[in-house]
N, C-alpha and C positions, 0 to 999 in steps of 0.2 A: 340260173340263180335268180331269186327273186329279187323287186326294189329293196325289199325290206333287207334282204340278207348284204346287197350290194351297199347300202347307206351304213349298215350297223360297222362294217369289215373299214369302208373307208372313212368312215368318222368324219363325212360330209359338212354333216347337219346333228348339233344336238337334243333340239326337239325333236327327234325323228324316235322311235325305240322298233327292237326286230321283233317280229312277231312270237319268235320263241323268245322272247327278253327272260330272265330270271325276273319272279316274284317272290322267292320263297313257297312256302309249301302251301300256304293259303291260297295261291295264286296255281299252283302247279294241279289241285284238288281242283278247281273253278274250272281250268282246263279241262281237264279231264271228264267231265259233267257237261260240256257243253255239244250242242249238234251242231256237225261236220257240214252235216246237208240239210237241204229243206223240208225232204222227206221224213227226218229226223224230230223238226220240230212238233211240238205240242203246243198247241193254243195259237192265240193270235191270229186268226183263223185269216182274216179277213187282209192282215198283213202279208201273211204268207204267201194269199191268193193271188193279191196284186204282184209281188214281188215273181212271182213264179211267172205272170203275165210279161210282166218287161223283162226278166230275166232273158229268158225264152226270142222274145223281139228282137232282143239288142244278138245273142247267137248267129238269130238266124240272119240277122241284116250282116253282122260282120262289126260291129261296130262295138264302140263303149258304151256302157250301160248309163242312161244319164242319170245326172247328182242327183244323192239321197240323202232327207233329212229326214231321223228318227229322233220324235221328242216325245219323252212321257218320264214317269216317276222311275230311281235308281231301281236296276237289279232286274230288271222285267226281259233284258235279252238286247239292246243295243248294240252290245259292244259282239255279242253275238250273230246277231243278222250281218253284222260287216263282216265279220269272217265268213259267215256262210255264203255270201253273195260272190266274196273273192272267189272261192272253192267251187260256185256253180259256173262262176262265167271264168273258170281256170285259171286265174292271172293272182301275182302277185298281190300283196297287203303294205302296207307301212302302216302304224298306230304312231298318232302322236297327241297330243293333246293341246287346249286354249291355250293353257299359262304357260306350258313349256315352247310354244313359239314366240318367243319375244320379239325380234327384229325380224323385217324384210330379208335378210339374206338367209335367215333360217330357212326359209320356207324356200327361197329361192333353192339351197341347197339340196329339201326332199322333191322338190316338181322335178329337177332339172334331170334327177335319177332315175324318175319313174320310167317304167316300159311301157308301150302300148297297150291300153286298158287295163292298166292295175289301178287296185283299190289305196287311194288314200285317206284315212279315217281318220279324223280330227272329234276327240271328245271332248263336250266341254266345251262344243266351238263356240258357247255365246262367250266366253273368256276372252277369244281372240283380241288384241291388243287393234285398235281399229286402224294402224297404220298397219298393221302385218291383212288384217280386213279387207282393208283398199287394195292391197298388192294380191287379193287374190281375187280381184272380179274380174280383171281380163283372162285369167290362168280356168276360170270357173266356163267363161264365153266362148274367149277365141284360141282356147287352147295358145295361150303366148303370156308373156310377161316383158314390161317395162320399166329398164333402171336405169338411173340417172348417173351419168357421170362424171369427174371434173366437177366444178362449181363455176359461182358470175358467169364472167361471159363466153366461157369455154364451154359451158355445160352441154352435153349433149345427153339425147334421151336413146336407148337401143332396145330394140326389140326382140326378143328371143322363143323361139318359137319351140313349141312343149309337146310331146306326143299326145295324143287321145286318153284323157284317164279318166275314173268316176270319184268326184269326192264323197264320202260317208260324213256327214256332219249327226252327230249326237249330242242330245242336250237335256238338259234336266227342266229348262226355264224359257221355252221359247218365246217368249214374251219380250226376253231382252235379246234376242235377235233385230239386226236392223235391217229394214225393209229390203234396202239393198242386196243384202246376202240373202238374205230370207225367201224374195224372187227368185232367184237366180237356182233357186232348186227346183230340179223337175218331177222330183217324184216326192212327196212328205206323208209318211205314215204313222202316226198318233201309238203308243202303248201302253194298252191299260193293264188294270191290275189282273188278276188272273181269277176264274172261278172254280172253288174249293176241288170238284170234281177232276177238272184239269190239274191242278196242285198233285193230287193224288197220283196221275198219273206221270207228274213229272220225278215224284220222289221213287213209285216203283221202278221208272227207268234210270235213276243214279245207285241206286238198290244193286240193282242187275248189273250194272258197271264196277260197282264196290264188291260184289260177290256177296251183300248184307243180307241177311237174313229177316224179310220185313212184311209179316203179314198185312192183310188188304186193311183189317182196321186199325192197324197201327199205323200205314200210310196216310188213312186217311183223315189220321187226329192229327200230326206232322199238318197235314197239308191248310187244317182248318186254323191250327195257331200259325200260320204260314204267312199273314198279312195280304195275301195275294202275290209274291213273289216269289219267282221260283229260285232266287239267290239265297232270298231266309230260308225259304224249304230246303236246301240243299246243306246251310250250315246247322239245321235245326235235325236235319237225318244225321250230320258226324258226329254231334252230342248225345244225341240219342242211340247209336254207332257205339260209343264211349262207353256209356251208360250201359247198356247192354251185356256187354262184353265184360264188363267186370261185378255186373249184379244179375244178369239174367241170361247166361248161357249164351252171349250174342244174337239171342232171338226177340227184336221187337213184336212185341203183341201189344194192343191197345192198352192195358194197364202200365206195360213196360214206357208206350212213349209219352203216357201221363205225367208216368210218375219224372222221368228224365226233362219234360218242360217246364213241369212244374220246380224241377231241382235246378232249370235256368234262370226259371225267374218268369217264364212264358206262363202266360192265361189263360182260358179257353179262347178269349178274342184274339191271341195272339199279342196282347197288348203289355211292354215291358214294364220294368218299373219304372223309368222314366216318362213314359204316359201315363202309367198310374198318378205319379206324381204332378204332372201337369192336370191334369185333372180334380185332385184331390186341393190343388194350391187354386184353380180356380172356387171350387165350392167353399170350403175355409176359409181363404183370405179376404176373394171377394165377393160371396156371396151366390156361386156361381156367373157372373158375370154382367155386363160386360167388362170387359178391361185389354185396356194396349196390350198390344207383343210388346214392346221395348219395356213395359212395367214387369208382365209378367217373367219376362226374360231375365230381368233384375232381383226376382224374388227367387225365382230358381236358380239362380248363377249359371246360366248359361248364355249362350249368344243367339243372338238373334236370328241368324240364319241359322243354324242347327234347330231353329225350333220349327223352323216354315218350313225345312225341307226332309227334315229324319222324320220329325215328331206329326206335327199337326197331318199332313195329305192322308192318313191312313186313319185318324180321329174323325176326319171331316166325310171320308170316304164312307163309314161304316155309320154315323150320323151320334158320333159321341160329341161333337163339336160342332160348333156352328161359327163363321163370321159375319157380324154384323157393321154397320158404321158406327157402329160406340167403342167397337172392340171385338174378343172372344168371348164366347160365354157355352158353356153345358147344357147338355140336354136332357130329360128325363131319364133318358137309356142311360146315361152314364151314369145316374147318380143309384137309379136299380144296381149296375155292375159294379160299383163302387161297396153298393151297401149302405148309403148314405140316404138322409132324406132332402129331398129336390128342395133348393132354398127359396126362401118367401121375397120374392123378387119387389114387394110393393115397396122394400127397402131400398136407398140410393145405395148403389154398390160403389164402394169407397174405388173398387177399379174404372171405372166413370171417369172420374178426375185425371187418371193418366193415359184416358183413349185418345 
């Protein structure tokens, strides 16, 4: 039985969840699309290579694979490479995430479970609460952990010694990692967005999983409104999936997956209406720019982080956006995509005032 199946049965630890946790079907579909092994994967090229490098090492030594930190933008496959890593080096998984280890004994509860060389995957670890933090840099080193017990002058410290395990740290922001933790991993591999052509290939293989019916130029318009991710591409194939099935014989063809993004709200840049909108509120309001995130945030009603981390990476990526020291501000391309005529900057942009 795996850590993960042994933590979920004895209700250890609540930060902890089993690998097969229930998500509902949205979650059960994600599954079901995702590769087992590495052989499996598509893209990432450079990722996979390394990983297949130390995978392989850590085998053939006999030993635990050492810690891996995956930071890059949501959806790219993180939560993925941990599972695939458990599944090549045979050992069990636990998933748990920042917010949900609250206290020290949380975590004491998932290490103390784990088996030799199984994968602990913590998402979200820049979340980590920085006392649950500290309790894991000896557990990260010397494979052990220290807890305190009693108090004043009774207090004594005990040391508990851990089996060999790899932690998975995944992150969306590694910037707000602290150095500490941040050293302490031995392997760190970056993930970027994916290019169009790999897209393509990742939707004919969910295709093929779904039994979907999906010509090559229908994958490959799916994969161009796809942002670079192979998580929208995968939700952007069941609506098109959808669409199909009740207007087109269940046969995607290029017009069919036109017509079915366009009936999402998807644009040929893959860009929603919520980017249209931010877009659209820079040029109108303030002139195309520049202007604060916390202004613009306030014009949109939205929050601030949902803007830096849904909206803008994929604006800035494609170069519909730019950040400057005054603020955000629009580029010629966007205001072509828009429709719009690129605004006459020699004007003070009343968003100025709230950079």
């Amino acid at each position: 039985m795996t850590a993960a199946g042994r933590l979920g049965e004895e209700g250890q630890s609540p930060g902890a969840a089993r690998r097969d946790g229930g998500g509902g079907d949205d979650e059960q579909f994600i599954r079901s699309l995702r590769p087992a092994r590495l052989d499996e994967c598509i893209g990432q090229a450079r990722v996979v290579s390394g990983l297949r490098i130390s995978l392989q090492a850590a085998r053939e030594r006999g030993e635990a694979l050492d810690h891996v930190l995956l930071h890059g933008p949501p959806g790219l496959g993180k939560t993925t490479f941990a599972n695939v890593i458990a599944a090549e080096m045979g050992t069990g998984i636990v998933t748990t995430s920042g917010p949900a280890v609250e206290r020290g004994g949380d975590l004491m509860g998932i290490l103390t479970n784990l088996s030799r060389g199984d994968i602990l995957f913590i998402d979200e670890i820049h979340r980590l609460p920085r006392a649950v933090e500290e309790f894991l840099y000896p557990a990260m080193e010397d494979f052990c952990v220290n807890f305190t017990i009693e108090k004043g002058a009774h207090a004594r410290t005990l040391r508990y010694a851990l089996k060999p395990f790899t932690l998975v740290g995944a992150t969306t922001r590694a910037g707000l990692l602290s150095s500490p933790l941040r050293e302490r991993f031995g392997i760190a591999h970056h993930l970027d967005f994916y290019p169009v052509d790999e897209l393509s290939r990742v939707v004919a293989r969910s295709a093929s999983i779904l039994a979907v019916d999906v010509v090559e130029e229908g994958a490959m318009e799916i994969a161009r409104r796809a942002r670079g991710t192979p998580r929208i591409a995968n939700r952007l194939l069941r609506r098109a999936r959808d669409y199909a099935q009740v207007r087109a014989q269940g046969r995607i063809t290029l017009e069919v997956a036109r017509e079915a993004l366009e009936f999402e709200g998807v644009d040929p840049l893959g860009l929603t209406a919520q980017d249209r909108e931010l877009l659209r509120t820079i040029v109108q309001v303030y002139n195309g720019g520049p202007v604060g995130i916390d202004a613009l945030a306030a014009t949109l009603n939205e929050e601030v982080d949902s803007l830096e981390e849904m909206v803008e990476p994929f604006l800035l990526k494609i170069g519909l956006l730019t950040r400057t020291p005054g603020g955000r501000r629009v580029t010629p391309q966007a205001c072509d995509h828009l429709g719009v005529p690129t605004p006459d900057r020699s004007q003070r942009s009343q968003g100025a005032l709230f950079a």
